[in-house]
C-alpha positions as CSV (number, residue, x, y, z in Angstrom):
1,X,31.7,-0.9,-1.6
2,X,30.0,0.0,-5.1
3,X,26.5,0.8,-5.3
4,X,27.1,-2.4,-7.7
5,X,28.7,-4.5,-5.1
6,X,25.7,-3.8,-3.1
7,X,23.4,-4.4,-5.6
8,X,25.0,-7.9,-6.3
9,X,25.2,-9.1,-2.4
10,X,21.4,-7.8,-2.2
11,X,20.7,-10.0,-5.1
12,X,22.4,-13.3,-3.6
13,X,20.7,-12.4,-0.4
14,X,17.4,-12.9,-2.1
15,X,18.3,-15.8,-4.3
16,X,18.6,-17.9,-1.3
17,X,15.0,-17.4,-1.0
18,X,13.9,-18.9,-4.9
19,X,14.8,-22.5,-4.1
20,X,17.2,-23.1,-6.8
21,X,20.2,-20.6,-7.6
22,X,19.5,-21.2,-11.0
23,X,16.9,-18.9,-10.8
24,X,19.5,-15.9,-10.0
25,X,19.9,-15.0,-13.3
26,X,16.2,-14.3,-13.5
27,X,15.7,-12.4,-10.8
28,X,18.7,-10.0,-11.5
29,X,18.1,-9.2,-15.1
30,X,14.2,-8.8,-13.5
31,X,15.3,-6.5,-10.8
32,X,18.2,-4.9,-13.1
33,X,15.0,-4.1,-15.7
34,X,12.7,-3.0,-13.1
35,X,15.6,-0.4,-12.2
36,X,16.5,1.1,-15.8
37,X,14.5,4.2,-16.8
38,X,12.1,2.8,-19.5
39,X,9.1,4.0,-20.6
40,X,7.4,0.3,-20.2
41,X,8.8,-2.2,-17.6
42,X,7.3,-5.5,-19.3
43,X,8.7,-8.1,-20.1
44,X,10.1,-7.6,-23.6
45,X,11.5,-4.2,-23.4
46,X,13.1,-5.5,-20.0
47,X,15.1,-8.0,-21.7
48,X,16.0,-5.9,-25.0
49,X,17.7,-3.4,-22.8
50,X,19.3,-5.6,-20.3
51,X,20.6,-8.3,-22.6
52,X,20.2,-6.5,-26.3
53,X,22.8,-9.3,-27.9
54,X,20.0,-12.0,-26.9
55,X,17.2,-10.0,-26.5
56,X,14.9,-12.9,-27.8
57,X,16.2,-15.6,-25.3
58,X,16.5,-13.2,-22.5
59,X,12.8,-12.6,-23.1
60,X,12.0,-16.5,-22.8
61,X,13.9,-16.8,-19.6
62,X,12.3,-13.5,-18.3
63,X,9.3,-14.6,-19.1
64,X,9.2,-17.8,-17.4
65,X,11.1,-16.5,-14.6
66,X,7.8,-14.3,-13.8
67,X,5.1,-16.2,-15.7
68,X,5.9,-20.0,-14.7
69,X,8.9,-20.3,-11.8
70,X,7.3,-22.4,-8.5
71,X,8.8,-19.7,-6.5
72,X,7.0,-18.3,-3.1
73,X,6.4,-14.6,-3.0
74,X,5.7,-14.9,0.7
75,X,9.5,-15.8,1.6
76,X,10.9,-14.0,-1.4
77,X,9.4,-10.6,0.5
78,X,10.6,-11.9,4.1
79,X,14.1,-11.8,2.4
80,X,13.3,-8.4,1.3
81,X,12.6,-7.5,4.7
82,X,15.5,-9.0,6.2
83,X,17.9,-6.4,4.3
84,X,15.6,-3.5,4.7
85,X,13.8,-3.5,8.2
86,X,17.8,-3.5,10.2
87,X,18.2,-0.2,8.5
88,X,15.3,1.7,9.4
89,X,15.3,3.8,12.9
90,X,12.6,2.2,14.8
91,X,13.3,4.6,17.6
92,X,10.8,6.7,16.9
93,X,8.2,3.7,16.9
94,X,7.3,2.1,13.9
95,X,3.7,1.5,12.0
96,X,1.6,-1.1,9.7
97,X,0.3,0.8,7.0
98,X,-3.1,-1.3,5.4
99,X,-4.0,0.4,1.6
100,X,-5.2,-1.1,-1.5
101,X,-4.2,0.1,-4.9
102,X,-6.0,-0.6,-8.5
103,X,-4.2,-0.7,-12.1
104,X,-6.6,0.0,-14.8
105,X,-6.6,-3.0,-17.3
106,X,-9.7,-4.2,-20.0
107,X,-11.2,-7.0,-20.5
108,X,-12.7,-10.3,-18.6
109,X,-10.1,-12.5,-18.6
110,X,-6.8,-11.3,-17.0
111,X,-7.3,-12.9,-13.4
112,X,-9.6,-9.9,-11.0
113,X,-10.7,-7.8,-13.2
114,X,-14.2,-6.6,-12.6
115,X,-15.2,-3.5,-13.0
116,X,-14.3,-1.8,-9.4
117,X,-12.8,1.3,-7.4
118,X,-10.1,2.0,-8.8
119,X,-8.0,4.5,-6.7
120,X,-5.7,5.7,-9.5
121,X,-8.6,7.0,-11.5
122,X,-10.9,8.4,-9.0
123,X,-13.7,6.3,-9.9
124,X,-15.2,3.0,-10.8
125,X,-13.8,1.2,-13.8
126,X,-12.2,-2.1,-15.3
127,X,-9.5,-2.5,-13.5
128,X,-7.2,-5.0,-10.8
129,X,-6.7,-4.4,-6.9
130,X,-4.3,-5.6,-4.9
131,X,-4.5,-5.1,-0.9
132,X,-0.7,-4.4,1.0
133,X,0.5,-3.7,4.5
134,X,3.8,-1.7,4.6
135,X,6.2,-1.5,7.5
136,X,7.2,2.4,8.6
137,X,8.7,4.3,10.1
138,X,9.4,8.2,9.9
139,X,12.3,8.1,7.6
140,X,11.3,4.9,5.7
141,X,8.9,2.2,4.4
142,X,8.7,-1.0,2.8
143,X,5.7,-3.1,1.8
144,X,5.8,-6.8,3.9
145,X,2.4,-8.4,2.2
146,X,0.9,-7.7,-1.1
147,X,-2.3,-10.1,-2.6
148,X,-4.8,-9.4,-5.3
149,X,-8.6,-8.7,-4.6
150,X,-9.9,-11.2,-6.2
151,X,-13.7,-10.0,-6.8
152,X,-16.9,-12.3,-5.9
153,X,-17.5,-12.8,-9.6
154,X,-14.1,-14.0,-10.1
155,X,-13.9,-16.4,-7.2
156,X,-17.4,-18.3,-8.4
157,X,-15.8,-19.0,-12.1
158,X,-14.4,-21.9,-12.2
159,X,-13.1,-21.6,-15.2
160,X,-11.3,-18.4,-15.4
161,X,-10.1,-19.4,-12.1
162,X,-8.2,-22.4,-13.5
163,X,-7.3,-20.7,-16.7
164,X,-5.5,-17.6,-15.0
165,X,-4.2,-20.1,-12.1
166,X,-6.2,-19.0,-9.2
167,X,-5.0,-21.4,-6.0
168,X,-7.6,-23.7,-4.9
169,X,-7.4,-22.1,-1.1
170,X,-7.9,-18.8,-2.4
171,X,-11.6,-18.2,-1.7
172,X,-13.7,-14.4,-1.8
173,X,-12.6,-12.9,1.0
174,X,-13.4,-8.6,1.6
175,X,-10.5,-6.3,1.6
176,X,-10.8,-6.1,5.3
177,X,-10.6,-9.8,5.6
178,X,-7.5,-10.0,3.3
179,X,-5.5,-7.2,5.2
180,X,-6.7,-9.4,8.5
181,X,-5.4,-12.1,7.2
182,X,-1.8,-10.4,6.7
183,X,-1.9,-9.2,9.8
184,X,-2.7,-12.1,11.7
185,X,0.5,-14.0,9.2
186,X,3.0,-11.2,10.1
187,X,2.1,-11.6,13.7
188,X,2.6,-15.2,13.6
189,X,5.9,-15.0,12.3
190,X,6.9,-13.1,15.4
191,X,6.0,-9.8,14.1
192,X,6.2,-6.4,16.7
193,X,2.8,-4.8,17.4
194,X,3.0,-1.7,16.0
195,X,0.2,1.0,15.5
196,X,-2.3,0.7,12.6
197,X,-3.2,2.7,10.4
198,X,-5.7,2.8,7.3
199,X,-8.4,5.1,5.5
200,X,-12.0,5.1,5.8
201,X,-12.4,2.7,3.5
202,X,-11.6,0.2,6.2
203,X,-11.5,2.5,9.6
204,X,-15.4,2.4,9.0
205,X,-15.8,-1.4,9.6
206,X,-16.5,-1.9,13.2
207,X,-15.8,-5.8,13.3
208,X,-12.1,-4.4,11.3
209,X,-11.2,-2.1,14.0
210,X,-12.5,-4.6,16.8
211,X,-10.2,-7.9,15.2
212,X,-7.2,-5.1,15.6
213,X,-8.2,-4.7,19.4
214,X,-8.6,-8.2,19.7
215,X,-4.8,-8.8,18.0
216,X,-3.6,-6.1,20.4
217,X,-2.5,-3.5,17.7
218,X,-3.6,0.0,18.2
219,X,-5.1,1.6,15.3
220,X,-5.9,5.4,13.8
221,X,-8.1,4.7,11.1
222,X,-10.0,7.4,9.2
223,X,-13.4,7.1,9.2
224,X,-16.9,8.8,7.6
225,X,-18.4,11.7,9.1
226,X,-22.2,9.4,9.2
227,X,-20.2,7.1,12.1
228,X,-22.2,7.6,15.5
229,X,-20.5,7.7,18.6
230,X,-21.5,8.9,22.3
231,X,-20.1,12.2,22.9
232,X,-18.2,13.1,25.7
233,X,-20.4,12.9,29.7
234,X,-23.2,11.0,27.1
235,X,-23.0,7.6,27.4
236,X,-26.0,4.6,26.8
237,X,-28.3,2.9,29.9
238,X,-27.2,-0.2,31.0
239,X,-28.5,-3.6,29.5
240,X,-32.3,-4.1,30.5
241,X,-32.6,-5.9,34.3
242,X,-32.1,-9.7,34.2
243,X,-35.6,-11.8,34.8
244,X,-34.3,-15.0,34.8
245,X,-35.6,-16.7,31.7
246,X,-32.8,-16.8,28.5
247,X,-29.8,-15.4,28.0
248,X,-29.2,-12.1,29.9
249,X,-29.6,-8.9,27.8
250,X,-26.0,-7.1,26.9
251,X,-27.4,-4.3,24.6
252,X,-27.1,-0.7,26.3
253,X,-30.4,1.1,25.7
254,X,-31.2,4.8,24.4
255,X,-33.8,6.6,25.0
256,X,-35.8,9.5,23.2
257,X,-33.6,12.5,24.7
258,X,-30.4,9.8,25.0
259,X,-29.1,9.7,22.3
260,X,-25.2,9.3,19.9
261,X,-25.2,11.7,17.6
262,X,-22.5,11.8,14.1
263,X,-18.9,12.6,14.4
264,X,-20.0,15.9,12.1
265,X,-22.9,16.9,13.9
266,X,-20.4,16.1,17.4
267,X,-17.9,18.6,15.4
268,X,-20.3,21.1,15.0
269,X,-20.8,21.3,18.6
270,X,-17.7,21.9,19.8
271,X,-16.5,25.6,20.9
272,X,-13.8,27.1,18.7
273,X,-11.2,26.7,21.7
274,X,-11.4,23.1,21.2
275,X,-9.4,23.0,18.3
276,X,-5.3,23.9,18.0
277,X,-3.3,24.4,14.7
278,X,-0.8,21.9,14.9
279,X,2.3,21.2,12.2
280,X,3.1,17.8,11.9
281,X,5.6,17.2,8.7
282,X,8.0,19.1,7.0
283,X,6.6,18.8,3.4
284,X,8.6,19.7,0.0
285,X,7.7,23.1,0.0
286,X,6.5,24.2,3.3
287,X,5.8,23.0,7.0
288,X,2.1,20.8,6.9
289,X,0.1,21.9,9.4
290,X,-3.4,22.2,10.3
291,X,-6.5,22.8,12.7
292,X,-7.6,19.8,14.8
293,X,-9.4,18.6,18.0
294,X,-9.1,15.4,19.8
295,X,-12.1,14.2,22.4
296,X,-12.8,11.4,23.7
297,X,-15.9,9.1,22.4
298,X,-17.8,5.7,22.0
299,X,-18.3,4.3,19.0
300,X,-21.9,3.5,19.3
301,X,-22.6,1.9,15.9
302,X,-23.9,-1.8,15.8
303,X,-26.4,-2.1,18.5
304,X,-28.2,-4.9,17.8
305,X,-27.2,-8.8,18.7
306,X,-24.4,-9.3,20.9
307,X,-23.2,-5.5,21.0
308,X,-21.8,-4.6,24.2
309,X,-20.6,-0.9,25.7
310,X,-17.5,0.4,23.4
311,X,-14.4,1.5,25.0
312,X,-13.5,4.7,24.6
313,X,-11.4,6.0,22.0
314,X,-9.9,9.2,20.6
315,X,-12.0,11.1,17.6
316,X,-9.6,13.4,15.7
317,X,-11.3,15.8,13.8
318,X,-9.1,17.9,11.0
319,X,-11.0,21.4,10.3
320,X,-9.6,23.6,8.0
321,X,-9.6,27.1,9.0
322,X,-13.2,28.8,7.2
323,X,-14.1,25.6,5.8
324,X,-17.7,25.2,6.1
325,X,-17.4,21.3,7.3
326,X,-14.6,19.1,8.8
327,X,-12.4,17.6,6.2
328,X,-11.8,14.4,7.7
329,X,-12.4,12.1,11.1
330,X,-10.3,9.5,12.9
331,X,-10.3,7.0,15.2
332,X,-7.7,5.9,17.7
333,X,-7.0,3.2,20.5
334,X,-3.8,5.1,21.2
335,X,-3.5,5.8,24.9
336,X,-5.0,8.5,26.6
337,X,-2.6,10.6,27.6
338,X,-0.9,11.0,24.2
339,X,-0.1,14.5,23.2
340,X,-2.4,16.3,20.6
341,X,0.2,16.7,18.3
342,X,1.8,12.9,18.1
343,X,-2.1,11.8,17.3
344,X,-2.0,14.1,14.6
345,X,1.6,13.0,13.0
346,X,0.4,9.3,13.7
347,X,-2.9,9.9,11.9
348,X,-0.9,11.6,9.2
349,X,1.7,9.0,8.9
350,X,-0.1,6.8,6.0
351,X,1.8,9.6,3.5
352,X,4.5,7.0,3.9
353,X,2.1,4.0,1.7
354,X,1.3,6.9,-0.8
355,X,5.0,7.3,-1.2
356,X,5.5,3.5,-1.6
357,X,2.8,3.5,-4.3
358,X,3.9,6.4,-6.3
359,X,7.5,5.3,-6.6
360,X,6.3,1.6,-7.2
361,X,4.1,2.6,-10.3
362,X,6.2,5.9,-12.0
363,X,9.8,4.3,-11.2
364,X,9.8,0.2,-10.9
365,X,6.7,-0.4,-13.2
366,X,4.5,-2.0,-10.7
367,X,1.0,-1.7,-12.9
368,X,3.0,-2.8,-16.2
369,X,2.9,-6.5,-16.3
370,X,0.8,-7.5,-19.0
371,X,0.4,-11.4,-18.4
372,X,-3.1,-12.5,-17.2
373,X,-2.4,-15.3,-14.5
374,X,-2.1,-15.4,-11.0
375,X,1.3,-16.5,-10.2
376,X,3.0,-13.9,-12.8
377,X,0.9,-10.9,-11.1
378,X,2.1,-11.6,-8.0
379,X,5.5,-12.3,-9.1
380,X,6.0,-9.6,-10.8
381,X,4.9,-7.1,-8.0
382,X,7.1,-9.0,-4.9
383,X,10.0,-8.6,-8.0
384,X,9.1,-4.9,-8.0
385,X,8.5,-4.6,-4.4
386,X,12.6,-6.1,-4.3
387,X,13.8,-3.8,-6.5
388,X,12.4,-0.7,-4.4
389,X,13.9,-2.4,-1.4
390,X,17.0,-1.9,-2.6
391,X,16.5,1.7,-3.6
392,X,15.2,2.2,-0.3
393,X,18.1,0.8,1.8
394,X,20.3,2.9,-0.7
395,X,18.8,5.9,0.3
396,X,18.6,5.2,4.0
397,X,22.6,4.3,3.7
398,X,24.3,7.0,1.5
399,X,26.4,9.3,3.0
400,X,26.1,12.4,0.6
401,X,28.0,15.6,0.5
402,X,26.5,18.7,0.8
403,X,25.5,19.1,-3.0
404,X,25.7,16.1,-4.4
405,X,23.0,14.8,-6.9
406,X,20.0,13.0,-5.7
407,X,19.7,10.4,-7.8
408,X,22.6,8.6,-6.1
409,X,21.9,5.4,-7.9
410,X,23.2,5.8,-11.4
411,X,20.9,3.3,-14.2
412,X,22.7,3.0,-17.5
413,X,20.6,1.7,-20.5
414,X,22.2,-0.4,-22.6
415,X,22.3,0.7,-26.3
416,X,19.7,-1.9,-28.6
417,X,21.9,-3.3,-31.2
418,X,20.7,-1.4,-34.7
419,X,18.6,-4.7,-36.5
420,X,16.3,-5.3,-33.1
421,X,12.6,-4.3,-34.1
422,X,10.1,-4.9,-31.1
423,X,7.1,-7.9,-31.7
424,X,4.0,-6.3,-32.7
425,X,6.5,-3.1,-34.7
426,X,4.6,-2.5,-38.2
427,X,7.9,-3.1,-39.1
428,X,7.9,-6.8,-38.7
429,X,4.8,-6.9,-41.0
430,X,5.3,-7.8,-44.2
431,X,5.3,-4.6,-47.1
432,X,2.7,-5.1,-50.0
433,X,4.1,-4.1,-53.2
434,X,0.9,-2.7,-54.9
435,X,-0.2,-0.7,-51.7
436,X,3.1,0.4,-49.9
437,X,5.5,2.2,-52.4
438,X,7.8,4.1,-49.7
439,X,10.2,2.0,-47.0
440,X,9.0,1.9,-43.4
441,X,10.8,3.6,-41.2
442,X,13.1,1.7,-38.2
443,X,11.1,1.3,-35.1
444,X,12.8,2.3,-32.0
445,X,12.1,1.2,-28.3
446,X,11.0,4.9,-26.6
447,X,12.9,5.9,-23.2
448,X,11.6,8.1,-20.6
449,X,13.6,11.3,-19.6
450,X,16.1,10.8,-16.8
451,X,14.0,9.5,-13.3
452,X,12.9,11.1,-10.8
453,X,14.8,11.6,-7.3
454,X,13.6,9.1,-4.2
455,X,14.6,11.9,-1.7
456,X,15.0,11.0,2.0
457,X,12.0,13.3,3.5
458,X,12.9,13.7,7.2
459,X,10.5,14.0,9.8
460,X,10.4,17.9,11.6
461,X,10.6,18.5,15.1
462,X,7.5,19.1,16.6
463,X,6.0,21.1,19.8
464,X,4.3,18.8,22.4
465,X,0.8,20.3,22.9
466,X,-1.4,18.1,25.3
467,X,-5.0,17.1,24.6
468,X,-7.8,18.4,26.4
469,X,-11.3,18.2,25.7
């Protein structure tokens, strides 16, 4: 079978999903544009090169097909998943991956925009964020839940909210809450419970990592090097005697000589036999590897209210060799007997999100819609989330010789026919006589240079070095 043939029973596959089949044509010229190596994947260049003979009606149906179609993204990505998940090699285990990601956009009224973190520039600026969980393994990922931040600001305004389409039922919720919430909705749908993993940004919200004990997913979640935990042999006083009067007191005490001290301060302390250079990933030029210890600790933030005694938990510090400070901290539920060295490719495994994110944005044109409502954002990421699952399954599949190109999946661009000018083109202006005394010149739709590869990175065999503190 074709790449073509596959691409066409993937297709019907997910039609079923839409609700009417009516709606297939959409979603393939959608997917088909997402696919072609353009320098902009909106709408309108979309259409010109998929249907150039009807570029103008393809643009309409396009259009509404993203913009205004009562389609679910929720069941359009479990169809995405059904094709996907049965070819990725869980035997290795398999992982939630929790990120956000931000698209840098102006103004106030495209729906959650606020000025924000926004990952892709480093820094705070105008711009949208949308919070995912993926679904990994070694060899593969695929994002499962995808929803817009939708900023405090945003969620009191009642009228941008029913000018961009916001759903009644969508109230502020924290970024922690929303990737909660997707949790708790996999899991309900009969979802495994596979390890979590996130960055600091949410690894150092105590009431986040206790909702993922309380779920019964372990987690490896980066945290800050201010966290406070009770180092190993250190732990608090028990809860003051009952007297009989009240509630009986459940916060451990301290005293002045007992007491937690910061995961960088706790680094600090350790000898320099405490931490092993362990490789954990072959990268694209050379092996990864790196300089870590693993003890074990209590978190010991939060003391106050109804606190109780932490369990213990792994802290995984990463130490560059003649760094002056650690580079960065982790926390893990994992069990206790787990080698040094599977904590560390576990910790490590979130590269797989990063991946997801880069070839979403440079190859499928996640960050390029450029409609302003609700429904279309959304649908035009699960469309490019679709379109990726297809390229991933295509890679996970193909059976290539020794030397054959990676770009397995070969994307033809239609030619434009030679009268189509794109809307906005100075050329669709009209010429004043007494100003403009030369001919414009044609405008042409640019096109990026070939695109890149989506090479399968394979996982490298690893030496089993056991933790010891």
């Amino acid at each position: 079978m074709s790449a073509s043939q596959r691409f066409e029973e993937y297709m019907t596959h997910l039609a079923d999903g839409l609700g009417h089949m009516d709606r297939h044509a959409g979603l393939k010229g959608y997917c088909t544009g997402l696919m072609l190596p353009l320098s902009r994947k909106s709408v309108e260049p979309m259409a010109a090169r998929v249907d150039p003979l009807h570029a103008s009606a393809k643009h309409q149906s396009l259009h509404h097909f993203v913009a205004k179609a009562e389609w679910s993204d929720e069941k359009l990505l479990q169809r995405v998943s059904q094709w996907v998940v049965p070819k990725m090699d869980f035997s290795e285990g398999g992982f939630w991956i929790i990120d956000d990601t931000g698209f840098p956009k102006q103004g106030r009224h495209s729906v959650g925009v606020a000025r924000q973190y926004c990952g892709m520039l480093g820094k705070q600026d105008s711009c949208q964020v949308a919070v995912s969980i993926s679904l990994a393994t070694a060899q593969a990922s695929v994002p499962v839940a995808y929803r817009l931040y939708l900023p405090k600001e945003w969620a009191q305004d009642s009228e941008r909210r029913q000018k961009t389409g916001v759903p009644t039922e969508v109230k502020f919720a924290t970024k922690t809450e929303i990737a909660v919430q997707q949790l708790e909705t996999l899991l309900a749908e009969g979802a495994p419970k596979y390890c979590v993993l996130a960055d600091a940004a949410y690894g150092v919200n105590q009431a986040f990592r206790q909702r993922l004990t309380d779920m019964g997913l372990p987690y490896v979640v980066g945290i800050t090097s201010a966290v406070v935990v009770w180092p190993p042999g250190l732990e608090p006083l028990p809860p003051k005697p009952y007297g009989g009067m009240g509630r009986p007191p459940v916060i451990p005490r301290r005293t002045r000589t007992r007491q937690p001290v910061s995961v960088k301060d706790l680094a600090h302390a350790l000898p320099a036999s405490a931490f092993q250079s362990i490789s954990w990933r072959q990268g694209t030029n050379e092996t990864l590897s790196g300089r870590f210890a693993a003890v074990r600790v209590r978190h010991a933030g939060g003391n106050i209210g109804k606190a109780r005694l932490q369990s213990e938990q792994w802290l995984l510090i990463e130490w560059p060799a003649g760094d002056a400070d650690p580079l960065k901290y982790y926390l893990s539920t994992l069990p206790e007997d787990i080698a040094l060295n599977d904590l560390v490719a576990q910790a490590h495994m979130r590269w797989r999100i990063e991946r997801d994110y880069q070839d979403l944005k440079q190859e499928l044109g996640l960050g390029h819609y450029e409609g302003r409502g609700w429904r279309g954002f959304h649908h035009h990421a699960t469309l490019s989330i679709a379109a990726y699952g297809f390229l991933v399954t295509e890679r996970l599949t193909a059976d290539k010789p020794a030397g054959a190109k990676k770009n397995f999946v070969v994307r033809k661009v239609p030619a434009l026919p030679a009268d189509y000018i794109p809307r906005g083109s100075p050329a669709r202006a009209a010429a004043c006589v007494r100003l403009n005394h030369h001919d414009s010149l044609p405008a042409q739709l640019s096109i990026d240079n070939p695109p890149r590869s989506m090479p399968l990175l394979r996982a490298a065999k690893r030496k089993t070095t056991f933790v010891t503190q």
